[in-house]
C-alpha positions in Angstrom: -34.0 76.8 32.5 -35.2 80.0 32.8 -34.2 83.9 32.0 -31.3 83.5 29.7 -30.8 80.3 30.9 -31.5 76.4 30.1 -32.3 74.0 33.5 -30.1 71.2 34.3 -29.8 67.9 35.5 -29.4 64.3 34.9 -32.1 61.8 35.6 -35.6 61.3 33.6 -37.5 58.5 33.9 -37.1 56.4 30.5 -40.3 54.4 31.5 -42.2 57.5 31.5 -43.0 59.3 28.4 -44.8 62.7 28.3 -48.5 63.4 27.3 -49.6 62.9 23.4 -50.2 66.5 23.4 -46.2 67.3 23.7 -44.4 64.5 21.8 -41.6 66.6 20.8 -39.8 67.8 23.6 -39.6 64.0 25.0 -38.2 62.6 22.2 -35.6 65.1 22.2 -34.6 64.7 25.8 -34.9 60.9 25.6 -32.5 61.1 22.1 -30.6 63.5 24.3 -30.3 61.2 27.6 -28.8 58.3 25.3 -25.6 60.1 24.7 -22.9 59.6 26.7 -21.0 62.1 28.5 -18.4 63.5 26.6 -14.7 63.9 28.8 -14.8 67.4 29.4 -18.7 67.1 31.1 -17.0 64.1 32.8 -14.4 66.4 34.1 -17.4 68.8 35.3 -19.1 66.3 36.7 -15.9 65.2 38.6 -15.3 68.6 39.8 -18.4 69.5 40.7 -18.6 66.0 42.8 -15.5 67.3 45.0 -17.5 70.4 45.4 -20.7 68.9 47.4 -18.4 66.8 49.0 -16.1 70.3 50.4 -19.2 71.7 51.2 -21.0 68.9 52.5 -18.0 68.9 55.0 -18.1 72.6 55.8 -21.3 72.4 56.5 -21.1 69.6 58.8 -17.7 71.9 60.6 -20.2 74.5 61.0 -23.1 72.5 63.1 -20.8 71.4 65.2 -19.2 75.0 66.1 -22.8 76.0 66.6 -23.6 73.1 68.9 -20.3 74.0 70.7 -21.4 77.7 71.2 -24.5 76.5 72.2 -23.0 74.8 75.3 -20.7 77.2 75.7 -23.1 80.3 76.4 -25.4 77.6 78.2 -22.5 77.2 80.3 -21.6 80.7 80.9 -25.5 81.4 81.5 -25.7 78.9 84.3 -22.3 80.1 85.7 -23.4 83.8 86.1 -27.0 82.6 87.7 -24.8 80.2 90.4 -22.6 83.5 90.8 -25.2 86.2 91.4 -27.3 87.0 94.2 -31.0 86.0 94.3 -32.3 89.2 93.4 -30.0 89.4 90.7 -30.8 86.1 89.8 -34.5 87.3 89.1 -33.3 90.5 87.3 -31.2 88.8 84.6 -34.1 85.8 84.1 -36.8 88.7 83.2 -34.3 91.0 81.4 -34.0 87.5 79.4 -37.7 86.6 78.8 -38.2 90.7 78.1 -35.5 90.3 75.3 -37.1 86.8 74.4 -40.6 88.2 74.0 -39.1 91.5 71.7 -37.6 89.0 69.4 -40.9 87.4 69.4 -42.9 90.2 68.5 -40.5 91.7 66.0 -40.6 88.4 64.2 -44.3 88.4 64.1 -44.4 91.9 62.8 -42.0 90.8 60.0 -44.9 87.9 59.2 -47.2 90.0 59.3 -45.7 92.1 56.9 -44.5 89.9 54.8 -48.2 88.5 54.2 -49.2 92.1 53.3 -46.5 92.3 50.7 -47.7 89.1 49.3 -51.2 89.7 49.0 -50.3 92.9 47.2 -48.1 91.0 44.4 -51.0 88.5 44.2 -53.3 91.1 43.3 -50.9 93.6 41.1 -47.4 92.4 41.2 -45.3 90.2 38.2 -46.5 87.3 37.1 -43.5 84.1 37.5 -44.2 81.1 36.6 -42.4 77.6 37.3 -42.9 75.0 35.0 -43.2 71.8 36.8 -44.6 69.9 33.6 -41.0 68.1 33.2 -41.6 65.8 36.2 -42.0 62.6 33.5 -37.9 63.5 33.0 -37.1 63.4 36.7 -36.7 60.6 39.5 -37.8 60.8 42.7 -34.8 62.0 43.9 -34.1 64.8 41.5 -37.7 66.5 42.0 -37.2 66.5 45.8 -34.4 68.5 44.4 -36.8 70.1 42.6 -38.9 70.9 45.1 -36.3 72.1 47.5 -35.2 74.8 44.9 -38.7 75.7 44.7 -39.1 76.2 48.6 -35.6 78.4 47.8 -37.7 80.3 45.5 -41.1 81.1 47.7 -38.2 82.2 50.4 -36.6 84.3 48.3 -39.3 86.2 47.6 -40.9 86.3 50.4 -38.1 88.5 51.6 -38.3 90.9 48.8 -39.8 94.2 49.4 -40.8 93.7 45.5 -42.2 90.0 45.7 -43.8 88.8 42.8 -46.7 87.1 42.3 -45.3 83.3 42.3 -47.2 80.6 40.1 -46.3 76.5 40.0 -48.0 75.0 36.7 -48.1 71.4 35.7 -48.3 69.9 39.3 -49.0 66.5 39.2 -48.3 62.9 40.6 -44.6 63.1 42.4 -44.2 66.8 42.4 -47.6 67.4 43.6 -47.0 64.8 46.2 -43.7 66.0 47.4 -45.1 69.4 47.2 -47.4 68.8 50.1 -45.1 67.3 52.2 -43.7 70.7 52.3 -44.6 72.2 56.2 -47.0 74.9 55.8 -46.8 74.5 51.6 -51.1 74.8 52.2 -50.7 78.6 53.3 -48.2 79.6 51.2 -49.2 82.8 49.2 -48.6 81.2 45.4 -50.7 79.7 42.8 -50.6 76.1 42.3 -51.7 74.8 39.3 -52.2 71.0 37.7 -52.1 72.0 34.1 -49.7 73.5 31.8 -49.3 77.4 32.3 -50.9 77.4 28.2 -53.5 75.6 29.5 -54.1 77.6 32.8 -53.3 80.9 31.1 -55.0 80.2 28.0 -56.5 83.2 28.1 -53.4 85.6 28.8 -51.6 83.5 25.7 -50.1 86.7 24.0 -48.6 87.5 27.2 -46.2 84.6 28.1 -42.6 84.5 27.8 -40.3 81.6 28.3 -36.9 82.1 29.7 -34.5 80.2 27.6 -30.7 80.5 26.7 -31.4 79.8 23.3 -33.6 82.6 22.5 -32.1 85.6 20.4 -34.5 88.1 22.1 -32.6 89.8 25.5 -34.8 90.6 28.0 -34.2 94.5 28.4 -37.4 95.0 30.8 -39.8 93.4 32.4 -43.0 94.3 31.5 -46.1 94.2 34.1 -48.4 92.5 31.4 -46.0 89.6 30.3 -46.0 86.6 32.4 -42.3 85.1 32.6 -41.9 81.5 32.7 -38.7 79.6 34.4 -38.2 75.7 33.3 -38.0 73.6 36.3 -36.0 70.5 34.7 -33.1 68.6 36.7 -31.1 67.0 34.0 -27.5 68.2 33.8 -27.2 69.3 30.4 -29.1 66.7 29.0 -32.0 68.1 28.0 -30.5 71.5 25.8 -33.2 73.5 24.0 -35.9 71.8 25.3 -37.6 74.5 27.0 -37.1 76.6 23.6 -38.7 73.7 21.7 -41.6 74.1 23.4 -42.3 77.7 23.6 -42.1 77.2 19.7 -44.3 74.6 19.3 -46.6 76.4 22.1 -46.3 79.5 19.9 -45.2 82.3 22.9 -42.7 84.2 23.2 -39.2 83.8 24.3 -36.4 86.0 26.1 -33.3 85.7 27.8 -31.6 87.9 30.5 -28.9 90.1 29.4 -26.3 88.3 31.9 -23.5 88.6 29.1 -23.5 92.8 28.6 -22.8 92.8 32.3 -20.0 90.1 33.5 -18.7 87.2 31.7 -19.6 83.6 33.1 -17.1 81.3 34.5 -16.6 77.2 33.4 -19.4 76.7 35.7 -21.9 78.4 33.6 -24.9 77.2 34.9 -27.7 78.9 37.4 -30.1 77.6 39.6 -33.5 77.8 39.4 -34.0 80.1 42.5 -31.0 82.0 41.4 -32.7 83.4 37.9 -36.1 83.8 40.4 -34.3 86.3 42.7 -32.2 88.0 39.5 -35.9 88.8 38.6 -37.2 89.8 42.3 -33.8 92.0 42.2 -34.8 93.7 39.3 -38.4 94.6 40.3 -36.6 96.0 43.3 -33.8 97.7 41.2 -35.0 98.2 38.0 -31.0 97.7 37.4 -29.8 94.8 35.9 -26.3 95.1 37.0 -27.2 95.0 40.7 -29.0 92.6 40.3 -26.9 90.1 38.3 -23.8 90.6 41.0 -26.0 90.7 44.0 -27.4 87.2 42.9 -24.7 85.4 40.9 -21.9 84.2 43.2 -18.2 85.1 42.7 -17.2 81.4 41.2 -19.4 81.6 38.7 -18.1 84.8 36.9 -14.6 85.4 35.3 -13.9 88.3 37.8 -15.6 90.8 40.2 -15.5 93.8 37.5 -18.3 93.7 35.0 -17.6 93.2 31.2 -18.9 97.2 30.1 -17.0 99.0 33.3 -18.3 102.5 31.7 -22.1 101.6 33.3 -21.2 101.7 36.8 -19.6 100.3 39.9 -19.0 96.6 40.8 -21.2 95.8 43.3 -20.2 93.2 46.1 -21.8 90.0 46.9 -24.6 90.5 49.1 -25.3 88.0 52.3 -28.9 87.2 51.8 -30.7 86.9 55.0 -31.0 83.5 56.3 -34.6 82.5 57.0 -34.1 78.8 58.0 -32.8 76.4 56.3 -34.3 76.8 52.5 -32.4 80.1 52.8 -28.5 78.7 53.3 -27.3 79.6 49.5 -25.0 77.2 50.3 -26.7 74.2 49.5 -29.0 76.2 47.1 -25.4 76.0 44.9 -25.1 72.6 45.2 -29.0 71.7 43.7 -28.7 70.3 40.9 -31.7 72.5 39.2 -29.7 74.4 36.9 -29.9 77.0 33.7 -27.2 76.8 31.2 -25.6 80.0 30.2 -24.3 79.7 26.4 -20.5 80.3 26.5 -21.4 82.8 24.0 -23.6 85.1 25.1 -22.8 84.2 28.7 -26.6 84.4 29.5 
């Protein structure tokens, strides 16, 4: 759930029931969770269960073309050694550890850099927060999806020259535990907190905003004082207006993004978690909405590549974010099943 958007997934935990202090929202999702799906979300589901499966099968093509141009240049590399002379030989084996060692270093500059960029937004950049405090909804299984859209997240904006300054509230038991297990999760440059974000922010109250589908305010800006707060719930449509519900019986603010004066959404109108997270980093970069919503939103989920108000400005294409291991293949990032609804009709 976040900007303009509801999270979604199947899967709470009906054993589980959520704090006294927020009896609410669980009976909703658990009322919710009853119901069963109706044909046409069967039909999604359905469709959306071929999808992993064709990608699932791609993905496994593609390791095994890379592990056959691995042997292949290994090959070639050992063939050109057997071929050349042995001064030659010594040549081409330091012109390789010379281009070895400049990768190296460039890489380590980029760190480095990237660190400095992150400091910065921890000190003065915009406040995002993920709220984890839905992990009572979730098995095991859906908040290691969780927590891999989260690690989508931190990568995300890690690249961006605008990062933000990244917050996790409501981190407890499972999530907290999964969390860890994360390599290098104890350096990463975000704020991890156990209690609710009203709790932890009790102070800066007047200054949250949840990002919800079903709010009738559009985001137009983002403003450096407000602290904007994505729902991190896996539950497949289950669970509509929860994160609304709360907000209102929190008493903050609300706000959607204004996906829906820029492109209409396809069938699949659903976003991930990281996806709303980098339309946000894309924006601090920006400032544009537009470039943001088609750099981030993939072609399959919109109605066409030209935007719905073509008088604002060029189409922009689908950008290749840079892979930074495996939490950055938006691939699979599609395939998580930590989603935010898009109302058919607003389209945010």
């Amino acid at each position: 759930m976040a900007a303009a958007t509801e999270n979604v997934d199947n899967g709470s935990n009906d054993n589980q029931t959520k704090p006294d202090s927020e009896p609410a929202p669980v009976e909703i999702a658990l009322a919710e969770e009853q119901k069963p799906l109706s044909k046409n979300a069967q039909k999604k589901q359905l469709k959306q269960q071929r999808y992993e499966a064709k990608k699932a099968e791609k993905k496994a093509q593609e390791k095994e073309q890379k592990r056959k141009e691995g042997e292949r240049k290994l090959k070639e590399w050992e063939e050109t050694l057997a071929n050349a002379t042995e001064e030659e030989r010594l040549k081409l084996i330091e012109s390789r550890k010379s281009l070895r060692k400049e990768r190296m270093d460039k890489r380590s500059e980029e760190k480095e850099k990237k660190k400095e960029r992150l400091t910065l937004a921890k000190a003065i950049g915009q406040n995002v927060v993920i709220d984890v405090d839905f992990a009572h909804l979730m098995s095991e299984s859906e908040i290691s999806s969780l927590v891999q859209q989260i690690m989508y997240c931190y990568a995300a904006n890690g690249r961006s020259t605008s990062p933000c300054h990244l917050w996790l509230t409501g981190v407890q038991g499972e999530m907290s535990t999964q969390l860890d297990k994360l390599p290098g999760f104890e350096k990463w440059f975000i704020e991890k907190e156990s209690q609710c974000y009203i709790e932890a922010m009790a102070d800066r109250k007047e200054n949250l905003v949840y990002l919800t589908a079903d709010s009738e305010t559009v985001l137009d800006d983002l403003d450096p004082k407000d602290i904007y707060i994505i729902g991190g719930l896996v539950d497949r449509n289950r669970f509509k207006g929860i994160t609304m519900n709360k907000a209102q019986e929190q008493g903050i603010k609300t706000a959607k993004l204004p996906i829906g004066e820029y492109m209409k959404m396809s069938s699949s109108q659903v976003l991930t978690v990281n996806q709303v997270l980098e339309i946000l980093v894309k924006f601090l970069e920006t400032r544009d909405w537009k470039t943001s919503f088609f750099t981030v939103i993939p072609q399959r989920k919109r109605t066409g590549a030209e935007p719905v108000d073509c008088s604002k400005s060029e189409p922009l294409s689908e950008e290749h974010q840079e892979k930074e291991g495996d939490a950055e293949k938006h691939d699979v990032v599609e395939r998580k099943k930590v989603c935010i609804e898009v109302p058919p009709e607003s389209g945010s």
